[in-house]
KEKOLMI-381840 format. One record per atom (N, C-alpha, C): residue number from 1; residue in one letter; x, y, z. Coordinates in pm, whole numbers, padded with zeros to 5 digits. Atoms other than C-alpha are relative to their C-alpha. Layout:
BEGIN
 resi resn     px     py     pz
  NUM    A      X      Y      Z
...
end
This chain:
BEGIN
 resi resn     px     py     pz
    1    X  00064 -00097  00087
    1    X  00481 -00881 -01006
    1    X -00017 -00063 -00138
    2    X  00004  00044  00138
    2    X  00324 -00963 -01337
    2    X  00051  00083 -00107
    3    X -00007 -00143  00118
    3    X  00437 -00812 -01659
    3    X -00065 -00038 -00131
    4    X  00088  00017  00096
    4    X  00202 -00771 -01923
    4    X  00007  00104 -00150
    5    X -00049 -00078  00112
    5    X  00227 -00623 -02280
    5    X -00119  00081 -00007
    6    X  00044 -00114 -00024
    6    X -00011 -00344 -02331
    6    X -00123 -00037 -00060
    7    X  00081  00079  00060
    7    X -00179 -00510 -02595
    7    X -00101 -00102  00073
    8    X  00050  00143 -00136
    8    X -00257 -00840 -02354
    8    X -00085  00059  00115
    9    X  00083 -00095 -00146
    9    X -00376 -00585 -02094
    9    X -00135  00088 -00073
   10    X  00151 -00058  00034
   10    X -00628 -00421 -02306
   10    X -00087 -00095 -00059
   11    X  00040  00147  00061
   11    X -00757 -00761 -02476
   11    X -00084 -00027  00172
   12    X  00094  00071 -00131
   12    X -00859 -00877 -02099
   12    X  00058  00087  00086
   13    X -00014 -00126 -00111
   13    X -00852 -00551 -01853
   13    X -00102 -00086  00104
   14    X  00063  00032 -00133
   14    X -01115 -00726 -01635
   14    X  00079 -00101  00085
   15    X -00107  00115 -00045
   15    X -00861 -01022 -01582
   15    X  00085  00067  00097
   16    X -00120 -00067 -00046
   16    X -00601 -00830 -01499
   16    X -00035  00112  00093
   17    X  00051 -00082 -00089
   17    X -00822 -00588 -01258
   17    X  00006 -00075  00122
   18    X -00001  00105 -00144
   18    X -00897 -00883 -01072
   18    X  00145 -00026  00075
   19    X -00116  00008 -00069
   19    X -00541 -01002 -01062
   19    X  00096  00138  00092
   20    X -00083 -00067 -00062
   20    X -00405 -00679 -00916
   20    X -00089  00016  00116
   21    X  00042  00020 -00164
   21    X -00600 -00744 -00586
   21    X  00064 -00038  00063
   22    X -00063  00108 -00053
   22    X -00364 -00981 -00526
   22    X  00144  00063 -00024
   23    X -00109 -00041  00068
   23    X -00044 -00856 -00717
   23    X -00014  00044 -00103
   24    X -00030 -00053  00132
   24    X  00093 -00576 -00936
   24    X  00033 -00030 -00092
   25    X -00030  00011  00132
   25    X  00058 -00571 -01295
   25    X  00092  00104 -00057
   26    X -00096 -00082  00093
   26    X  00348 -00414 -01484
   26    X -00067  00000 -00168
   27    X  00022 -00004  00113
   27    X  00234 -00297 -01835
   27    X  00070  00041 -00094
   28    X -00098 -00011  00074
   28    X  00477 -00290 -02070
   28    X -00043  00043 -00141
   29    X  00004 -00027  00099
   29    X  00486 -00118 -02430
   29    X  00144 -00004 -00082
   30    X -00165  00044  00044
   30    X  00801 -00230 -02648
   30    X  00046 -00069  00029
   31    X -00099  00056 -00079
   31    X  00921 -00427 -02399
   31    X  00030  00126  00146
   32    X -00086 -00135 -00092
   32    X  00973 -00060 -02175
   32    X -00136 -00034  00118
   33    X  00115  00011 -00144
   33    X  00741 -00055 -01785
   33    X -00067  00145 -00102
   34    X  00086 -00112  00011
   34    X  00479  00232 -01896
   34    X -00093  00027  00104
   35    X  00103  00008 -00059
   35    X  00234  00154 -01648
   35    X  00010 -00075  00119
   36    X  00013  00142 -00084
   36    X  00173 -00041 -01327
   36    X -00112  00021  00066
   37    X  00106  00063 -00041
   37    X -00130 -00153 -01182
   37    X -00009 -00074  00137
   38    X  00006  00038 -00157
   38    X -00177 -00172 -00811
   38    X -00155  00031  00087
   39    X  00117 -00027 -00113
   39    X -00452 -00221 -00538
   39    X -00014  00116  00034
   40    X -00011 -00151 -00098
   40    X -00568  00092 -00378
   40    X -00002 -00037  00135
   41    X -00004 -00021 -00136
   41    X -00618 -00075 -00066
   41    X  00141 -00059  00035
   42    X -00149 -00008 -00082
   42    X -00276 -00193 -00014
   42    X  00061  00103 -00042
   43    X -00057 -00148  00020
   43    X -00164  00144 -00162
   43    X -00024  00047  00115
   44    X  00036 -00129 -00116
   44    X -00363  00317  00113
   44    X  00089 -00059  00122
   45    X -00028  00063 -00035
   45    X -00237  00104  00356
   45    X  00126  00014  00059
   46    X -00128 -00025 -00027
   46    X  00117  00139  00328
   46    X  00055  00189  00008
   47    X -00043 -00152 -00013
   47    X  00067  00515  00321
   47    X -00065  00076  00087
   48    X  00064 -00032 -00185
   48    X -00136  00527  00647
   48    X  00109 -00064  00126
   49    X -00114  00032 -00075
   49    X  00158  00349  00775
   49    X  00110  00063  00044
   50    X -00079 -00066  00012
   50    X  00366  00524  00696
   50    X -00037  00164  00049
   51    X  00003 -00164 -00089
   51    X  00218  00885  00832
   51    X -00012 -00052  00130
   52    X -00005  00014 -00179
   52    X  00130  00727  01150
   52    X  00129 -00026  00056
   53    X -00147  00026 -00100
   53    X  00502  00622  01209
   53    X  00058  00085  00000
   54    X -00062 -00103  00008
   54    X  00607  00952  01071
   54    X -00037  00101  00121
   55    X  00015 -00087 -00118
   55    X  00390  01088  01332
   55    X  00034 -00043  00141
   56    X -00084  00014 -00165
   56    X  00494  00925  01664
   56    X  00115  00028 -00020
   57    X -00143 -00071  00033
   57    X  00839  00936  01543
   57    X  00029  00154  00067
   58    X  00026 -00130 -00010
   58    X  00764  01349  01556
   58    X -00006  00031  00149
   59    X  00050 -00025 -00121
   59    X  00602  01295  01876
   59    X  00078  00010  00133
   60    X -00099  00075 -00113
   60    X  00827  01135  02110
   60    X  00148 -00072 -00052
   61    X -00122  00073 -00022
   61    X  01208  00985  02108
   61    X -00021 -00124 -00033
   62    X -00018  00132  00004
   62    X  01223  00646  01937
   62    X  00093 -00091  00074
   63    X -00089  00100 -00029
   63    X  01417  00389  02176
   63    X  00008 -00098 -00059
   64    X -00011  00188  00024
   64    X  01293  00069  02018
   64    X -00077  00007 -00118
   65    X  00122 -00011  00147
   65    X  01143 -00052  01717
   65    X -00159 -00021  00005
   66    X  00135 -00009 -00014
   66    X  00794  00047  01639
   66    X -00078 -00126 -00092
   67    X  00095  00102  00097
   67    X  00540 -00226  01455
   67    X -00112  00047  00006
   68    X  00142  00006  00030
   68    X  00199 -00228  01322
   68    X -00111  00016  00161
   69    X  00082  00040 -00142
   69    X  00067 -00332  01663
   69    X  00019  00136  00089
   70    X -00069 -00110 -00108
   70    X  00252 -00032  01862
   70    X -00119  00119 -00070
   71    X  00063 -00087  00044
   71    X  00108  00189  01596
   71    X -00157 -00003  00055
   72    X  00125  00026 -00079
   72    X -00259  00039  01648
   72    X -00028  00075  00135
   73    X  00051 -00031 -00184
   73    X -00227  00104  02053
   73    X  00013  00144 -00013
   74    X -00011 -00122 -00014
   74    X -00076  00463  02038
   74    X -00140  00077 -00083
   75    X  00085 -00024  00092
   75    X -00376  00501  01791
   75    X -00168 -00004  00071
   76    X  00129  00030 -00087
   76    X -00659  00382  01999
   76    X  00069  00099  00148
   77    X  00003 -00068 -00160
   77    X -00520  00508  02352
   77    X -00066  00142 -00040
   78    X  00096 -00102 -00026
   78    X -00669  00864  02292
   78    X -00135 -00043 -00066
   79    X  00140  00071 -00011
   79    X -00999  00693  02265
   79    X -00056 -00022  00122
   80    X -00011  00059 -00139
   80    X -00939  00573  02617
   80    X -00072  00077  00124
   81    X  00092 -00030 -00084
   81    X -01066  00871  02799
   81    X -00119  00104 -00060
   82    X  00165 -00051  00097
   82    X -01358  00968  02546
   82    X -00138 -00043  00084
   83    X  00125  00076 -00075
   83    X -01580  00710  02770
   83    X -00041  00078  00143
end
């Protein structure tokens, strides 16, 4: 994470737009965090992840650990008999 003074961040905001594609900017005033500066698509991302695991979870009995990939399939299979 970068940390940037508030000042520095309004001087070059397009800089620092770009860089939070990549990694959060912390914006600091005093020295104190005021601000931080994150992607929306890895925001969304981790919070589509997070409902879809909240929802199988809900669904069914976890035995084993779930991943990205598990999520994906349980995600597509009701697609399966749409055709």
């Amino acid at each position: 994470m970068i940390q940037v003074s508030a000042t520095e961040f309004k001087n070059n905001v397009g800089k620092y737009i770009k860089l939070s594609e990549k990694e959060d900017i912390l914006i600091l005033r005093k020295g104190k965090a005021v601000a931080k500066l994150t992607s929306v698509s890895k925001n969304e991302k981790e919070i589509a992840y997070s409902r879809l695991l909240g929802m199988i979870k809900q669904s069914e009995p976890v035995t084993e650990e779930i991943d990205l990939d598990d999520i994906r399939k349980e995600r597509l299979r009701k697609y399966d008999s749409i055709t």
